[in-house]
Structures are given as C-alpha cells and as structure tokens.
N, C-alpha and C positions, 0 to 999 in steps of 0.2 A: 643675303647681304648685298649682291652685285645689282640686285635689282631694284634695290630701296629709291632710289633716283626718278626710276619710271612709275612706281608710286602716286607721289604726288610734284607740283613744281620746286624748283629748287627755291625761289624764294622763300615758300613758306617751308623749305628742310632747315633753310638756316636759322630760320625763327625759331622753331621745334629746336634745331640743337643748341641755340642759345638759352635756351631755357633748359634745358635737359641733358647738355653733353653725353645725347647717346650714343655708344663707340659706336654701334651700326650705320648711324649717318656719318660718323668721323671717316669710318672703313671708306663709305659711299662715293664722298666726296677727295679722298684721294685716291682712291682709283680712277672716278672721274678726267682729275686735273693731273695724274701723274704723266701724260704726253706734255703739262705744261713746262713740269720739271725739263724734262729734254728738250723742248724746245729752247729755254733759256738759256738749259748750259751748253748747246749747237750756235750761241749766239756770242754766249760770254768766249766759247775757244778758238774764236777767231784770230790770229795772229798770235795765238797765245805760244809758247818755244815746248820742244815738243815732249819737256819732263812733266806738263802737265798735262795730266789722262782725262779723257770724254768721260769715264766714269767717274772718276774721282768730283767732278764739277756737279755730273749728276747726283751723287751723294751729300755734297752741299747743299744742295738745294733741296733736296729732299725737307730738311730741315727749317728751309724756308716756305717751304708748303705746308707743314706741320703748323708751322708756327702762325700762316696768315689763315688756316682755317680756324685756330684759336682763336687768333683776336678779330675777327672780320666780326665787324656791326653792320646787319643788314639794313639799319636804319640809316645808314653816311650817304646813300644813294652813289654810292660807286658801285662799278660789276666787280663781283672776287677776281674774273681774271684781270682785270689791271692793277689792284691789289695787290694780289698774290704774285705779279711778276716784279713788281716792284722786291718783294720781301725776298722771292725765293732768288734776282740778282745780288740782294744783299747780302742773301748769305753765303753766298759765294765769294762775294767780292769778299768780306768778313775772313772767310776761310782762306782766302789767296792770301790778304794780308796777312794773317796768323803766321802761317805756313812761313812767311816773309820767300816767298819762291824767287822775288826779283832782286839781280845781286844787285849791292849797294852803285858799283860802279854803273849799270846801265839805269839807275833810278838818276842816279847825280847826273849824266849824261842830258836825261829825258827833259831834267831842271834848267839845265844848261842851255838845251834849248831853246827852250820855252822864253826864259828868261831874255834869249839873245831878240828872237821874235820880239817881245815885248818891246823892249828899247828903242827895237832900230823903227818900228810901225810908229810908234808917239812920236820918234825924231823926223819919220818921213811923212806920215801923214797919210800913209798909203799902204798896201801889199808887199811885203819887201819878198824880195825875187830867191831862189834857191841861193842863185848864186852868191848874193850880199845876205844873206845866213851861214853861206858856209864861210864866206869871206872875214865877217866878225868872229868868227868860231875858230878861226886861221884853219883851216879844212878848204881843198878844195872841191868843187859840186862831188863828184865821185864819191868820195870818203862820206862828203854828207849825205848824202839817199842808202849810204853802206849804214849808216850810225840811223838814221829813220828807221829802217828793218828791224836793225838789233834791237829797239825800243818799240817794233808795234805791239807789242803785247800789255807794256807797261800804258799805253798810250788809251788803252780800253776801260781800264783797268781807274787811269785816272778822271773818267768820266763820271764817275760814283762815289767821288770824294765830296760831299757838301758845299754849297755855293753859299747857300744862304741859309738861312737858319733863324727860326724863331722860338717858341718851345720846344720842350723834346721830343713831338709827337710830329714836328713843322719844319721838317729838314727839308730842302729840295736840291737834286743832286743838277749838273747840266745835264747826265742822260735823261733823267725824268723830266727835267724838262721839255727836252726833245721828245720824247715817247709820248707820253700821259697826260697831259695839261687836267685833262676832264677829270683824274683823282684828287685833284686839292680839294683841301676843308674851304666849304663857301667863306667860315671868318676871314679869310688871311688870301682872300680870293683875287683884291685887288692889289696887294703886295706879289704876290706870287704873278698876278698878270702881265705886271711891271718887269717884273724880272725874265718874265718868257718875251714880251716882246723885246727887252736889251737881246737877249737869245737868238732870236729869229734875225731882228736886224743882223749882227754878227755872221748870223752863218750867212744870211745875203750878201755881207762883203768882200766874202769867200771868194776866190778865185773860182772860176767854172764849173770845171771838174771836181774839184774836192767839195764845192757846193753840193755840186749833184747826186756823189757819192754817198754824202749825208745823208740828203733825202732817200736818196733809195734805199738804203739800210735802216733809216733810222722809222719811218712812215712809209714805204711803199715793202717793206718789210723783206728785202731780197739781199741773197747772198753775197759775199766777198767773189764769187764765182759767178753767177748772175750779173752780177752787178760788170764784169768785166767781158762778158757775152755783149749786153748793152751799148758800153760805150766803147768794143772792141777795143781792151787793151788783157794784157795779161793777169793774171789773181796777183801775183804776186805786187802789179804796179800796181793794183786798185787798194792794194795791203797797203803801198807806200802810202797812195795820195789822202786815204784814210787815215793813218797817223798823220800826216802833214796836217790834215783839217782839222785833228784834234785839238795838237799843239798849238796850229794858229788861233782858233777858238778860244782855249784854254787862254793863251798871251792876251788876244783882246779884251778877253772880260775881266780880266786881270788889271787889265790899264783902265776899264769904269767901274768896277766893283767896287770902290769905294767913295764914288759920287752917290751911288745908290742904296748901299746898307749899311 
C-alpha cells in the first residue's frame, strides 16, 4: 500500500481514484500528505493560548485531508497541496469555532478594536498610531499592546472568516487570499483578482514592520520565531506586530468592502 505512489504519477492516481475510489490510493495519498496536516496545524498554533493542543489542531485537520482528497478534481488545474491546505485550515478553524475556545469577552475586545482602527484611519486618512488606538479605547499604550497579546490567537483565527463570497463553492477568506491566489476557479477569476489586489494594496499601507511580518509568514513561509531572528526583535513582539497587522488589515478592508461587493 505505501508504495502505490511510486507506481505510477500522482496525476494519473487521482484520475484512477476518481473513477474507482480505491481505498489503496486513498491509504496512498494520505500517508503522502499527512506531513501536510502538521504543517498547517504548526502554522494555525501560532499565538494560539495554551488550552489549545498541537495535536488536537492535527486531529482537525486530519479531517480536512480526508475530505480534500474526496472532493479534489484533478481536472480544476490546481495542485492538491494548495487545495488541501486550504480545507485542511478549514477544518480547523471549523473545529476551533465549534469548540467556541475563545471567551466571549476577548472576541468582543478583538471587535472593539478593530472597530476603533476602522473609524479613527477613515477620519484620519492615514495609519493611526498605537498611541491614538489606545487613546480612543481610553487604554493607555501599555494596557494596549497588553489587550493585543490577549487577542493573538483570536486575530489568526479571524483570517478565515469569508470576505467575499459568491456561490457556495466561491468563498474567499483574506488568508487565502494572501496564500493561494493560483487556486481560484478561472470563472470568477477577475472578481476574485479584484479583490486580491484591494488585498495587496492594503497590506502595502501597512506600516513597515507589520508589512514585513505578513510577508514573511504569509509567502516567504517563516516562523513567528524566524521571523524575529530577521528583523531582531523578540517572538513574543513579532506575536504583537502580527495581530496589530491583522486587525489593521481586517479595519481597512472593512472601510472598502463595500465599495466592492
């Protein structure tokens, strides 16, 4: 069974198991891609608090590998792995919601935020500084980068909430956007293009750092601990500046989102 793979190419397994649901390529192909599962959920438990377990994430997902070697059309001209990481974050994030892990109080916080961002960038026109977030928040900076931490985990988490949405097969979340551009369905290609470059723009209006951050996690594909090797600061501040870039993110697209869909 572990060898079916070296067989023949994987293209034409998936052909054969679309037509045949043989569990032996089923077996094949998740053994395969089961490093894929952990890599996702090594990715999803980044600032995550620490009731939730590396395994329990990889157990989610598990379910999402299952699931994206069932429905994968080798005909879409996507690779399964951009696919299947899409599914198998989904079923995670799916299960984190479930679970509801995050209390109400640091989700309303996360809102609060977000919300305060939003406002004060439309009224200024610009980047609005810690200080004048925490200022509107009546919080001074301390207390705010203390309330940032408490919410990085929600801050990941709210990445894979749906942006934009067409039919039920035509969701696109901001992390997918960021990650995967090359999986959209060609129909809805120039919709969806639209919406990555409002995307892009955005995070280019990002402040430096928290720009940077983005990229390097999101496309140069390096850790919260990497990432602070890099630009020599601490994991813990690369944890801040990563929620900060969320939320900013999050509030600007907020403020054109409904110019565009």
């Amino acid at each position: 069974m572990g060898n079916v793979l070296d067989e023949q190419t994987e293209e034409a397994l998936w052909v054969k198991y679309r037509k045949t649901r043989n569990p032996a390529i089923r077996e094949a192909f998740i053994k395969q891609y089961a490093p894929l599962v952990k890599y996702v959920a090594g990715k999803v438990a980044v600032g995550m608090p620490h009731n939730v377990e590396f395994d329990d994430l990889v157990g989610f997902g598990v379910f999402g590998l299952l699931d994206a070697i069932d429905k994968f059309d080798p005909n879409k001209n996507v690779k399964f792995k951009t696919y299947a990481v899409t599914r198998i974050r989904g079923a995670i994030f799916d299960e984190l919601r479930s679970i509801d892990w995050v209390p109400r109080s640091v989700r309303q916080k996360s809102k609060e935020i977000e919300d305060a961002i939003s406002s004060l960038e439309a009224q200024l026109g610009r980047t609005a500084s810690d200080q004048e977030v925490a200022n509107s928040l009546g919080m001074n900076e301390d207390e705010f980068l203390k309330t940032i931490m408490k919410i990085s985990g929600t801050s990941v988490l709210s990445l894979s909430d749906v942006w934009f949405s067409g039919d039920e097969n035509d969701k696109v979340s901001i992390g997918e956007s960021i990650e995967s551009p090359s999986s959209y369905n060609p129909d809805v290609i120039v919709e969806k293009e639209e919406i990555r470059r409002v995307i892009i723009e955005s995070i280019n209006e990002l402040p430096d750092k928290e720009k940077k951050i983005l990229v390097l996690y999101y496309y140069e594909d390096l850790t919260l601990k990497e990432i602070g090797q890099v630009l020599e600061v601490t994991e813990s501040r690369v944890s801040q500046l990563h929620t900060k870039a969320i939320l900013r993110l999050r509030s600007k697209l907020t403020n054109i989102r409904k110019g565009i869909v």
